[in-house]
KOLVEXDREN-433310 format. One line per 3 residues: their letters; for each residue y negated, x negated, z negated of N, C-alpha, C, O. Coordinates in steps of 0.02 Angstrom, whole numbers. Each point is the difference from the previous one (the first is absolute). Example, Ala and Ser with C-alpha at 12.3 -4.5 7.8 and 13.67 -1.06 7.14 Angstrom:
# residues 2
AS) 284,-660,-390,-59,45,0,-60,-45,0,1,-52,-33 | -54,70,69,-59,-42,-3,-55,39,-37,-55,-25,-8 $
This chain:
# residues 342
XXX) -6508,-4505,-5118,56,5,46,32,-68,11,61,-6,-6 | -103,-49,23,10,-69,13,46,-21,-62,31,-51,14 | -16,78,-86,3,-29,-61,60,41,22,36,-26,42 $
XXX) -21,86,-65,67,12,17,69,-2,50,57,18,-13 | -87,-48,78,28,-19,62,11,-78,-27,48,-28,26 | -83,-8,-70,28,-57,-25,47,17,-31,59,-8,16 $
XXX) -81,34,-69,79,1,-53,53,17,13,47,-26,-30 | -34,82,87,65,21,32,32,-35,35,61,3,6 | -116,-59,34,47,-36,41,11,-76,-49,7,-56,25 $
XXX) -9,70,-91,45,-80,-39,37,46,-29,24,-19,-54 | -5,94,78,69,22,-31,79,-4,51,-1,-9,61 | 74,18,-109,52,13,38,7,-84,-15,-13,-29,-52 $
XXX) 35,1,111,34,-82,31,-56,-66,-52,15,-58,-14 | -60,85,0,-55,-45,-20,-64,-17,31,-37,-45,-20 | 26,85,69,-64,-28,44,-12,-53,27,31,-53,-5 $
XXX) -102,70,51,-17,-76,16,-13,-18,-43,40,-46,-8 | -94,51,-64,-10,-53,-35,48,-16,-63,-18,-41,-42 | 63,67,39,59,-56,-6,28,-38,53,25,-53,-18 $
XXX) -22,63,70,30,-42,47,-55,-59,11,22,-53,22 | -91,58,-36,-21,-44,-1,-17,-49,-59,-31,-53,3 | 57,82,-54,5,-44,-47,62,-37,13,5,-61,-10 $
XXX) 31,88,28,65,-37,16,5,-55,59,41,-46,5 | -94,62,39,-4,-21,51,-49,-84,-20,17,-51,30 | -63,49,-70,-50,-31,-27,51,-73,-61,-7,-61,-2 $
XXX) 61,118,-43,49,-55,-34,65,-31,62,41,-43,-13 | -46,66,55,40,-24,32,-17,-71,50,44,-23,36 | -98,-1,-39,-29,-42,34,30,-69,-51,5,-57,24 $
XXX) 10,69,-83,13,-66,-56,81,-13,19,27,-49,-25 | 25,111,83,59,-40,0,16,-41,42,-18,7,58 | 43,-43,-71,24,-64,40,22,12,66,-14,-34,49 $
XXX) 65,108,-52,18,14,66,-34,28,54,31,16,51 | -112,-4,-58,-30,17,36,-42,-49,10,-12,-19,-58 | -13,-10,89,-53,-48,20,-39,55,48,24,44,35 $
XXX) -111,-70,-48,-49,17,41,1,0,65,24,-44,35 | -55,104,-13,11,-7,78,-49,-38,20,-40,37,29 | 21,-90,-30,-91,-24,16,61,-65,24,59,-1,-16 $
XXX) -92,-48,57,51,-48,31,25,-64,-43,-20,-26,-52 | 66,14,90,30,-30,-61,-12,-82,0,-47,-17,36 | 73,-24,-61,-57,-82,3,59,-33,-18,13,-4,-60 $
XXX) 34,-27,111,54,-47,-2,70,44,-30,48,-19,-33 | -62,71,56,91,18,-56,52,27,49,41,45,-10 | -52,-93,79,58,26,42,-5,76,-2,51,33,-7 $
XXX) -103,-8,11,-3,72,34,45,32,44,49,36,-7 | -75,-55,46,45,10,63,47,-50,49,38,-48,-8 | -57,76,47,13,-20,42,-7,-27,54,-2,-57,23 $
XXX) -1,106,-6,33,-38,73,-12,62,48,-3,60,-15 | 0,-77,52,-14,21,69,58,74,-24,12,45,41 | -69,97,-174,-2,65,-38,-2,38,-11,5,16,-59 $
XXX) -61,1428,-221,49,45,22,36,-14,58,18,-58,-4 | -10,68,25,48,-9,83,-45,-6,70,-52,33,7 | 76,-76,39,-62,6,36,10,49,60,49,30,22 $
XXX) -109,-34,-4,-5,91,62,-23,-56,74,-2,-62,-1 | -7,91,41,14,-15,75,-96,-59,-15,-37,6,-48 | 31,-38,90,-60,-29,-16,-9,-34,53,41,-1,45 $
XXX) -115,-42,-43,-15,-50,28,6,-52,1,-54,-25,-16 | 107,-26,30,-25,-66,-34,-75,-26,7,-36,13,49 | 17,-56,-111,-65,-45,-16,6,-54,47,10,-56,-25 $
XXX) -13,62,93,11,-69,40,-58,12,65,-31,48,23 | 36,-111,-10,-68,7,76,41,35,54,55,26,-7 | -102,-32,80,36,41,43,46,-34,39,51,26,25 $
XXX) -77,-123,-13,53,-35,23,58,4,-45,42,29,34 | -15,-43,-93,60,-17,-23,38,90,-11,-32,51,-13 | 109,-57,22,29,49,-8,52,-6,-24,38,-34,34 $
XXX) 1,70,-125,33,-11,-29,18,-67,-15,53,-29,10 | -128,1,-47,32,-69,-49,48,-18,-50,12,-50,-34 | 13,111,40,72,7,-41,58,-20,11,46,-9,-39 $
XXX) -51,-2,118,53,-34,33,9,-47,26,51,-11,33 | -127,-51,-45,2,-47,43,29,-49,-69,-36,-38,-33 | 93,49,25,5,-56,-37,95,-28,41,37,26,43 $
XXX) -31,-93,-87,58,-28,21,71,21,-14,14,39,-46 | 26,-62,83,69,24,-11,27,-26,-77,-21,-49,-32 | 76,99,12,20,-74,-73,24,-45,32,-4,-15,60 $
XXX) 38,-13,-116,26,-65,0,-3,-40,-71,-50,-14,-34 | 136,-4,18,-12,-11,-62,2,-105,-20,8,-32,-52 | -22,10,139,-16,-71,-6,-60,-23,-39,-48,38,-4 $
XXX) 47,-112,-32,-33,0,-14,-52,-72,53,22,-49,31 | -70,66,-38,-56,-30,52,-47,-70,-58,24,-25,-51 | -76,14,75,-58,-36,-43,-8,22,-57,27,-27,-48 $
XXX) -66,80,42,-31,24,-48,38,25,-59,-25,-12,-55 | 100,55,59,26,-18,-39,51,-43,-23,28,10,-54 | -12,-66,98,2,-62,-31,-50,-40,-46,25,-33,-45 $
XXX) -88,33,51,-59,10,-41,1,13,-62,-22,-34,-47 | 58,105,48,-26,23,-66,77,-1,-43,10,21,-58 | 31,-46,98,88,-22,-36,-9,-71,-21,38,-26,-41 $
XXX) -95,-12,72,-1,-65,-24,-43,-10,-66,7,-56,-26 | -49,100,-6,-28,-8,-42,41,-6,-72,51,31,-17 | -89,-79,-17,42,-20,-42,-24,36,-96,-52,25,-22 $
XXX) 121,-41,-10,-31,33,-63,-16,82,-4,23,50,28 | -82,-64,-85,-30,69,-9,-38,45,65,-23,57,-1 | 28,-121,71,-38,8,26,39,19,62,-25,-9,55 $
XXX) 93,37,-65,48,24,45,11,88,-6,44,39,-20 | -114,-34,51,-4,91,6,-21,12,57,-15,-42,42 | 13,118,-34,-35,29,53,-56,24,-12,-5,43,-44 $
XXX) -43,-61,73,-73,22,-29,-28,62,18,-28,-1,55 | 26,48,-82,-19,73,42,-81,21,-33,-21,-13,-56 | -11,47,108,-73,22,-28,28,84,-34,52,24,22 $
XXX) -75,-1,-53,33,73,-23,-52,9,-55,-30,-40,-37 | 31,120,44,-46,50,-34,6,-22,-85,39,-46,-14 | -78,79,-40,54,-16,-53,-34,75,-42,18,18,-56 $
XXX) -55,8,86,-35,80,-11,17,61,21,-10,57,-21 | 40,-85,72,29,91,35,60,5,-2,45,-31,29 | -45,87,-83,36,45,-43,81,26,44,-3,55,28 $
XXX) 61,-86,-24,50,16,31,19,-49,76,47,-2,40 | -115,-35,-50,38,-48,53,-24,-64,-24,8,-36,48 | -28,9,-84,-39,-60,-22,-40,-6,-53,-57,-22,5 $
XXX) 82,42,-58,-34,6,-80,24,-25,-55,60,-7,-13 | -94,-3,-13,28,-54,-70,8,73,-60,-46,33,-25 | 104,-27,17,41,53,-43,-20,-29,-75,26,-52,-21 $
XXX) -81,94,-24,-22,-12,-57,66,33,-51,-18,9,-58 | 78,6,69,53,1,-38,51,-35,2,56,15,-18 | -74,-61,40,72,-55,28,-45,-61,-46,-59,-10,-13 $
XXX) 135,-28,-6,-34,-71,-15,-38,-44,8,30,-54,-3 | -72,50,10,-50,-66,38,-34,40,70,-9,-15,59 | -3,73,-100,-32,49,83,39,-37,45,-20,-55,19 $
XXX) 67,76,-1,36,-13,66,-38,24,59,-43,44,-4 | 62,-78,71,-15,9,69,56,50,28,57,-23,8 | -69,98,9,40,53,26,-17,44,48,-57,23,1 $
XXX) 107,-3,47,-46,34,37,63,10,87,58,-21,5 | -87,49,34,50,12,54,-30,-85,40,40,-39,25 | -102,28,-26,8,-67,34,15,-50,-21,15,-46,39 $
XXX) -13,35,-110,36,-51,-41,75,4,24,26,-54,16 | 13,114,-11,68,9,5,13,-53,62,43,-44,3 | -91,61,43,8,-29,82,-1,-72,-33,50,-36,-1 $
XXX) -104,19,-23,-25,-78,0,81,-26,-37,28,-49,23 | -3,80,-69,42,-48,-46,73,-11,57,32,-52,3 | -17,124,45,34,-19,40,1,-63,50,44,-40,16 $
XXX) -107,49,3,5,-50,56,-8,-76,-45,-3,-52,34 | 0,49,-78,2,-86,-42,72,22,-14,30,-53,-3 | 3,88,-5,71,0,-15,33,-29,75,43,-44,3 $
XXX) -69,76,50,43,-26,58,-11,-78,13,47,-40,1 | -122,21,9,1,-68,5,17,-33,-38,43,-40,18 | -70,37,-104,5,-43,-38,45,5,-54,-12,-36,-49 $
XXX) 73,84,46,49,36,-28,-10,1,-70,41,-17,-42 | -97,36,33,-46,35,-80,-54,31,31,-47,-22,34 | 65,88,-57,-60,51,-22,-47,-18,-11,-51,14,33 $
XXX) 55,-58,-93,-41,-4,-53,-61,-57,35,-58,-11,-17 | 101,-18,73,-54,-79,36,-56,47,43,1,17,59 | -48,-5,-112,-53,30,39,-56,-37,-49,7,-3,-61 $
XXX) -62,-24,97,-64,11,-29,-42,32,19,-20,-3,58 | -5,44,-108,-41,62,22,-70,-3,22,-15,-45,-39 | -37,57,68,-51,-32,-1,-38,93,6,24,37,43 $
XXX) -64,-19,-74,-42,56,5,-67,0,28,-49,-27,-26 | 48,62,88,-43,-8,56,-52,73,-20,15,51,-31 | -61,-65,54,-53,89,7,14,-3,95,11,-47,39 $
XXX) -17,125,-29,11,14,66,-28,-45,42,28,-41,37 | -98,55,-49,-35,-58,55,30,-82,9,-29,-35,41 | 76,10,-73,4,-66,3,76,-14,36,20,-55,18 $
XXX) 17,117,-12,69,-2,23,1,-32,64,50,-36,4 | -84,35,44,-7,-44,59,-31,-71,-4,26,-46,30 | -81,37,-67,-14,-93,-11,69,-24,-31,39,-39,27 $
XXX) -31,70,-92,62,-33,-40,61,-28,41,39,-45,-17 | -40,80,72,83,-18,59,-42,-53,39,25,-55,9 | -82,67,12,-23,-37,67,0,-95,-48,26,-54,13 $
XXX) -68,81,-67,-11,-72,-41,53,-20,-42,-14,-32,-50 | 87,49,64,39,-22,-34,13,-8,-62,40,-37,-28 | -99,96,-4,42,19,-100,70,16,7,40,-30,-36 $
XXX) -21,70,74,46,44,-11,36,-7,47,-30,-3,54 | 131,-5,-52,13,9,83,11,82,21,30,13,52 | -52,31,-88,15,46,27,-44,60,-48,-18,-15,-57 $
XXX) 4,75,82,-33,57,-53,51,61,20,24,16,53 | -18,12,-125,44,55,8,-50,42,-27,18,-1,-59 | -68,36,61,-41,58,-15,-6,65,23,-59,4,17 $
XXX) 75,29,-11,0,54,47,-61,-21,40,-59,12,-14 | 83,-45,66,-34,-34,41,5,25,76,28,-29,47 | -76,111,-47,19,13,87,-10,-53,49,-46,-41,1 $
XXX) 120,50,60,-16,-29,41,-54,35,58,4,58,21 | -53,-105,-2,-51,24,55,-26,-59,57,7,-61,5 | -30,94,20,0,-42,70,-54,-41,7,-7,-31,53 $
XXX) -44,23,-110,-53,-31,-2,37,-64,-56,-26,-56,0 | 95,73,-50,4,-46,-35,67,-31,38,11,-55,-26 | 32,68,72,31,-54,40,-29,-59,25,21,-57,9 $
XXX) -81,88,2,-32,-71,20,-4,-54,-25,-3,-55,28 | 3,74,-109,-5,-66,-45,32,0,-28,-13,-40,-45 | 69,68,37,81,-29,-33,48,59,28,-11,52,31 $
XXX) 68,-83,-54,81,19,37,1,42,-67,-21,-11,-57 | 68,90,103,33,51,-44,57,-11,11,14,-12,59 | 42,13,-111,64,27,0,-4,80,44,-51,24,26 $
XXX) 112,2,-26,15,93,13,-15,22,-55,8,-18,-59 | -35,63,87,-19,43,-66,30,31,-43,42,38,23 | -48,-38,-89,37,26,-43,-27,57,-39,39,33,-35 $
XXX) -101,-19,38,-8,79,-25,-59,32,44,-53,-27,17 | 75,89,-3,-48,40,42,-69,42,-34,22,30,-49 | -66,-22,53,-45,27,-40,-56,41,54,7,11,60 $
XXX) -75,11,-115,-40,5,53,-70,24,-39,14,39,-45 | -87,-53,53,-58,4,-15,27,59,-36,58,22,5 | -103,0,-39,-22,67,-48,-59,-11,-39,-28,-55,-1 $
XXX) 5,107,-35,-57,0,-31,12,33,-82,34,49,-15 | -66,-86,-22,20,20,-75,-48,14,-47,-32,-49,-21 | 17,113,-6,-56,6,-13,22,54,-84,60,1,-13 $
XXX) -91,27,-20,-13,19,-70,50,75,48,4,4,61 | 26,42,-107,39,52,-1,-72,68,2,18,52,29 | -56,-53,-44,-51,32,1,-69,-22,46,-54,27,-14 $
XXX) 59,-68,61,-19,-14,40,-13,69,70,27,56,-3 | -54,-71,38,-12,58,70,-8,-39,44,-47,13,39 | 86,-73,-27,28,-44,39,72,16,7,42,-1,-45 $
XXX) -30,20,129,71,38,23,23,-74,17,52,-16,-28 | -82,-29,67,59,-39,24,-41,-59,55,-58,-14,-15 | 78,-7,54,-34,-50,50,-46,48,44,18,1,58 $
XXX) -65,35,-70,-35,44,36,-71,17,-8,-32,-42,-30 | 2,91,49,-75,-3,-26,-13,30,-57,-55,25,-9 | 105,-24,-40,-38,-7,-72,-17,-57,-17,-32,-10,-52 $
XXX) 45,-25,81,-17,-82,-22,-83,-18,32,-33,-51,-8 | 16,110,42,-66,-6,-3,-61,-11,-69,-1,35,-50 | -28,-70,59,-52,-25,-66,40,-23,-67,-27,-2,-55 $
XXX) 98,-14,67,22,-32,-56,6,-67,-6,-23,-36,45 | 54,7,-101,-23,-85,9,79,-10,-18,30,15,-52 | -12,-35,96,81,-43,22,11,-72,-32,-47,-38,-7 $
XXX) 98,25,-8,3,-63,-15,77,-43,27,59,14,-12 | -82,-60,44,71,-46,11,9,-85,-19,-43,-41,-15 | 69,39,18,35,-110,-4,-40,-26,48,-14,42,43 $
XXX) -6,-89,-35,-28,-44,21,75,-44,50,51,-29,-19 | -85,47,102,56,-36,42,64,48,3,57,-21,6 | -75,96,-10,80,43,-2,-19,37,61,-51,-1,35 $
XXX) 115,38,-31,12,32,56,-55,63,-3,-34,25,44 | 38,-10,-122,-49,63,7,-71,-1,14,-38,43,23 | 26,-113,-45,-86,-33,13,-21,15,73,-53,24,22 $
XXX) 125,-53,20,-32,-17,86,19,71,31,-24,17,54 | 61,19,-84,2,65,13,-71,58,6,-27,28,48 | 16,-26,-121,-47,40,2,-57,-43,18,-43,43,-12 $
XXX) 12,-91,30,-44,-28,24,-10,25,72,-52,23,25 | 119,-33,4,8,6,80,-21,100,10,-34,25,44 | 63,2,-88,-8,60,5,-48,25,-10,-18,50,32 $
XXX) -23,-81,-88,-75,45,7,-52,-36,49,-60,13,-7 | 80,-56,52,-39,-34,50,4,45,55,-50,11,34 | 116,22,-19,25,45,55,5,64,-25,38,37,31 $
XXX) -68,-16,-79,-10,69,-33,48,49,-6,0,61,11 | 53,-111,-36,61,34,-21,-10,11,-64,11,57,-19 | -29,-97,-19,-15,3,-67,-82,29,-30,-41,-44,13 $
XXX) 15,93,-42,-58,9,-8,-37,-51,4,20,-56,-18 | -96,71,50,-55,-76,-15,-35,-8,-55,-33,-49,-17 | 44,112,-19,-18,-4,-56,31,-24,-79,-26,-7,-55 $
XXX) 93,-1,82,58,-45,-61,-23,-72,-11,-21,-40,42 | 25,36,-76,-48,-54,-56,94,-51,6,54,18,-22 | -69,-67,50,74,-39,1,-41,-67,-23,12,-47,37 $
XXX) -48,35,-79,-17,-61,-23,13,-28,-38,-24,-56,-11 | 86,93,-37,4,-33,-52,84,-35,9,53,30,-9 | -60,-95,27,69,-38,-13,-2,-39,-54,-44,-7,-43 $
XXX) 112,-22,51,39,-44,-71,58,-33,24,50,11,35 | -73,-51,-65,76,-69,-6,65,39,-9,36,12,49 | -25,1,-92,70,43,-4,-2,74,3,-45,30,-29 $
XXX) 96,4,65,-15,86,16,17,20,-67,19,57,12 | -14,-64,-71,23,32,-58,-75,2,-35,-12,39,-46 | -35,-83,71,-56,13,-26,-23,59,23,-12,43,-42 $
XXX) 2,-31,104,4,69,20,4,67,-63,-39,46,-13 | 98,-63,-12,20,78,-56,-58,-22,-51,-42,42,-13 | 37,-116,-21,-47,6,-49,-61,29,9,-32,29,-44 $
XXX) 2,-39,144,-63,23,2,-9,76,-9,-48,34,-17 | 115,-19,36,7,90,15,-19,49,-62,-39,47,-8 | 100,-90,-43,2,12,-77,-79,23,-31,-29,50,-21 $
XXX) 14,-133,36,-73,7,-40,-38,46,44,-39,35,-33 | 37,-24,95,-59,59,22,-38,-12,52,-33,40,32 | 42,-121,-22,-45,-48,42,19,35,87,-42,6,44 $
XXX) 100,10,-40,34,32,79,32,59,-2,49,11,-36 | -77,33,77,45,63,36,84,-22,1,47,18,-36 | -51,-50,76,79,-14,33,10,-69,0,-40,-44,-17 $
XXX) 114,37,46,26,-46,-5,34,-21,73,38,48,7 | -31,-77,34,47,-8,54,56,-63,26,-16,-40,44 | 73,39,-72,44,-33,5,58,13,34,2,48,40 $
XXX) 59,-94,-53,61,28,39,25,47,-66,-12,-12,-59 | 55,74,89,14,48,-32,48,-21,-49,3,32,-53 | 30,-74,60,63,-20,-36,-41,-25,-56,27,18,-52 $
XXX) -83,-51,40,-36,-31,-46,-45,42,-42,-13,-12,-59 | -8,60,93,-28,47,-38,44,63,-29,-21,49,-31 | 65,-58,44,60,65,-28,17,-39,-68,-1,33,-52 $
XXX) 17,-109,51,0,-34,-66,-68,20,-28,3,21,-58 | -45,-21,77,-56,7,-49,-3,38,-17,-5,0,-62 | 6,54,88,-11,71,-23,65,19,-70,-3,40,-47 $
XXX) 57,-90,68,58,9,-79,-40,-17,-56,9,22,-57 | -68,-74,80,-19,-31,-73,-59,42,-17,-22,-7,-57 | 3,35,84,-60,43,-17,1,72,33,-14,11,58 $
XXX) 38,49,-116,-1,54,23,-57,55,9,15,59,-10 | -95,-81,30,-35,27,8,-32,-28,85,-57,12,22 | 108,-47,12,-32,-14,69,89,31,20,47,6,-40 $
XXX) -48,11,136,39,1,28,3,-14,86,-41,-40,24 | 76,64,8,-13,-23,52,-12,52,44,34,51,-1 | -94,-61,53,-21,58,53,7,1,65,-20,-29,50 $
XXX) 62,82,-70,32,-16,96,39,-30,23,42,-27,-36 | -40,19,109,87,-26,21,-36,-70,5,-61,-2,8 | 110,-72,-13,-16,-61,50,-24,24,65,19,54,24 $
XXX) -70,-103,14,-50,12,57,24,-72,49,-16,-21,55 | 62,-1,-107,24,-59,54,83,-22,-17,30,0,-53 | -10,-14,113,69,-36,-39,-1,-81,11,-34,-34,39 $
XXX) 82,15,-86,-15,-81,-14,58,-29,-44,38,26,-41 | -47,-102,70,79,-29,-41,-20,-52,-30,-46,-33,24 | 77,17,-81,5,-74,-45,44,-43,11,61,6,4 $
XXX) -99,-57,1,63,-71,29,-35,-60,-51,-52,-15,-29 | 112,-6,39,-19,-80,-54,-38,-34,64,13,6,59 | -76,-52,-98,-27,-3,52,25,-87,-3,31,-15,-51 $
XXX) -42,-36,97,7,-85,12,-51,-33,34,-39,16,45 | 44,-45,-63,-25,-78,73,23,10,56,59,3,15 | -129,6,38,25,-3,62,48,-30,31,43,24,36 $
XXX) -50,-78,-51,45,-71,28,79,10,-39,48,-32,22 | -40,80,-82,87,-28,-31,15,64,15,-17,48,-35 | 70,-42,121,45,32,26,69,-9,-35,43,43,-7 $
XXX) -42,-109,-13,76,21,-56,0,23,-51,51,16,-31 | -106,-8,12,-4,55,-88,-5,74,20,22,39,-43 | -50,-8,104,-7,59,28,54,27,24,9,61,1 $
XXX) 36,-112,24,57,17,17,60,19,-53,40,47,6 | -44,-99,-64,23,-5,-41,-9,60,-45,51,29,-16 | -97,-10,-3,-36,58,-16,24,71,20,9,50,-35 $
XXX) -2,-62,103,7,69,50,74,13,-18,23,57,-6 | 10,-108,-3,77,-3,-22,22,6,-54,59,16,-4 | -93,-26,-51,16,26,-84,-21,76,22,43,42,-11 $
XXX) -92,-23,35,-24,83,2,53,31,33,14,54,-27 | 35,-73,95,45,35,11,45,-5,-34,46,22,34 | -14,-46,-108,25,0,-30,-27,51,-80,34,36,-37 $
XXX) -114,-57,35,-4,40,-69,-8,85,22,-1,42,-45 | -4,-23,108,15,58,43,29,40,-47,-24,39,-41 | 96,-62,59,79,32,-5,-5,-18,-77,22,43,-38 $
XXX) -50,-109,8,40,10,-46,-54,-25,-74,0,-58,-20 | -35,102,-6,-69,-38,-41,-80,57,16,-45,-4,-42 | 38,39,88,-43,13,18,-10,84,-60,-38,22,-43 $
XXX) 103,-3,82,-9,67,-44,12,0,-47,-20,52,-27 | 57,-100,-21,-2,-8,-71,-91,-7,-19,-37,24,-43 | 31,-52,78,-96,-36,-19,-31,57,-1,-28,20,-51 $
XXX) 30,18,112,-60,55,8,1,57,-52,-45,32,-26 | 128,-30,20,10,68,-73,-17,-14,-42,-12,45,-40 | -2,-119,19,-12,-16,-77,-71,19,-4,-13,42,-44 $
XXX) -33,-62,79,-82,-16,-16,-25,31,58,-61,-4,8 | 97,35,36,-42,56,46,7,67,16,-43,32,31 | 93,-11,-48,24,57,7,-38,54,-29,-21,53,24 $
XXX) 18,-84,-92,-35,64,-54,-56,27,19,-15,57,-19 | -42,-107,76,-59,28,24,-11,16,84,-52,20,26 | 107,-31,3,8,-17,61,69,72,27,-3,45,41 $
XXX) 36,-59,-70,47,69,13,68,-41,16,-6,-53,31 | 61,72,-50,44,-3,18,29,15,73,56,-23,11 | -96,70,54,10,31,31,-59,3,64,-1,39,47 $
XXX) -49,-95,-62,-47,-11,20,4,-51,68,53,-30,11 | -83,25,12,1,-57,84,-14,-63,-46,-7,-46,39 | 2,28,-87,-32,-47,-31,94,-11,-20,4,-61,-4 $
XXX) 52,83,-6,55,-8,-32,62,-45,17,47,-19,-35 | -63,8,99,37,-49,28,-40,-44,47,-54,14,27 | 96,-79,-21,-33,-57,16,-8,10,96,50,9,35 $
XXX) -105,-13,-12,-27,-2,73,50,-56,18,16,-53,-27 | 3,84,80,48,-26,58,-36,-77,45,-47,9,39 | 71,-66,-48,-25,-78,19,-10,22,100,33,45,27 $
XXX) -74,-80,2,-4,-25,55,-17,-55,1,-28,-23,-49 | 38,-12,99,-25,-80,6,-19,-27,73,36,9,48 | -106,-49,-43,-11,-17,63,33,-31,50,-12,4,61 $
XXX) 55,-36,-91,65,-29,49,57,-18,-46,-6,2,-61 | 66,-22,94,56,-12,-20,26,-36,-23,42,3,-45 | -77,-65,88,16,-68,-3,-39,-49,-28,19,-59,0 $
């Protein structure tokens, strides 16, 4: 069974293990540098299906971290003066970003030089277009989930665009833009599975999530408070949630639990898993920063009310639609709030 649940899922798009071959030659281009820290190269900076009614993944003090962020503003402050003063090759915007998940951050094995494509690439090339009036002034830096918060705090990166929910445990340690895509937990498991969804079929099965994600502190919190069976086996994490499908693939895990938007891509690349059940939470993605650079957040918040109206829905039809719906809560961009005005 294990042998044929492999082979189906390296059919269609190419699989994970083409994507990880691709993923493996892609480490030799120039335009990607390692996410591991960087040693004198002006890094940084400077002070960097549809979803259903849910819970947010947040404690009981904080409420809607979705909105504690800043007003725009398209002045520019420190930080990106910072990164306008850099000189040369070395006059980019440094972003942390996926380079594996399939429709928002993947290196496209039919494009020239495996290109970098994806709905968060679209974002990233915008916002180096507003500050640094090229697209193209991006250096890319490829992060695994768990590292998306050191990388900002330690200054690899001034900023991560990953489908990076905002939550109230990660305000603490860096600044969100407004959010720009709405999502929400789900569970992803084989099509022949007798796993319905976030519920007690997940009793005596072995779950798997990312290391440092929303779904980790989720189902942790839940099978402590016996929301979640005590008998779900949640031990098995990973650096990046795409490892997740390889463990699934091979046999090693029942399920899978991520944000839905991420597993609806997966499930394009492999048509022997799908998704069970409705989202159990709702949740938003924001570029995440440096506590301290209020003019890049602002700045930020202000290209997004612009790629709104005009950039957003071109993006989502291209590379999300096909698995996400045309017609779905996932189809238009969540409406900005901001903690103050001024």
């Amino acid at each position: 069974m294990r042998v044929r649940r492999i082979r189906a899922g390296l059919r269609g798009w190419g699989g994970v293990g083409a994507m990880a071959v691709v993923c493996a030659l892609a480490l030799a281009f120039v335009l990607l540098l390692p996410w591991t820290r960087s040693h004198g190269d002006g890094s940084t900076g400077t002070g960097g299906r549809g979803v259903a009614e849910g819970t947010p993944a947040a404690d009981s003090t904080c409420e809607a971290p979705e909105k504690q962020t800043l007003a725009p503003s398209a002045a520019d402050g420190a930080t990106i003066a910072a990164i306008k003063a850099r000189q040369g090759e070395k006059r980019k915007l440094i972003v942390g970003v996926d380079q594996n998940s399939y429709r928002w951050g993947y290196r496209n094995p039919n494009t020239t030089g495996a290109a970098l494509e994806g709905f968060d690439i679209d974002l990233v090339r915008r916002i180096a277009q507003d500050i640094l009036g090229d697209p193209d002034a991006v250096q890319f830096k490829a992060i695994p989930t768990n590292q998306r918060v050191p990388a900002i705090q330690e200054g690899r990166v001034d900023m991560v665009v990953r489908t990076m929910t905002i939550s109230c445990d990660r305000i603490k340690d860096v600044a969100f833009s407004a959010p720009y895509f709405r999502t929400g937990q789900q569970v992803l498991a084989p099509k022949s599975s007798t796993i319905t969804g976030y519920d007690g079929t997940l009793a005596k099965k072995k779950v798997c999530t990312a290391t440092g994600s929303i779904a980790n502190t989720r189902l942790t919190d839940d099978r402590r408070t016996g929301e979640l069976p005590s008998t779900t086996d949640i031990s098995t994490t990973v650096p990046n949630q795409l490892d997740c499908l390889v463990r699934l693939q091979l046999g090693e895990v029942d399920a899978v639990v991520t944000d839905g938007a991420l597993a609806a891509s997966q499930a394009a690349q492999d048509p022997t898993v799908e998704l069970k059940g409705a989202p159990f939470t709702a949740e938003y993605y924001g570029v995440a920063m440096k506590k301290d650079a209020d003019d890049l957040v602002r700045r930020v918040n202000h290209i997004l009310v612009q790629y709104r109206s005009n950039g957003w829905q071109a993006s989502y039809d291209k590379w999300l639609s096909a698995t996400l719906g045309k017609d779905a809560a996932t189809s238009t961009p969540p409406a900005p709030q901001y903690l103050r005005t001024s």
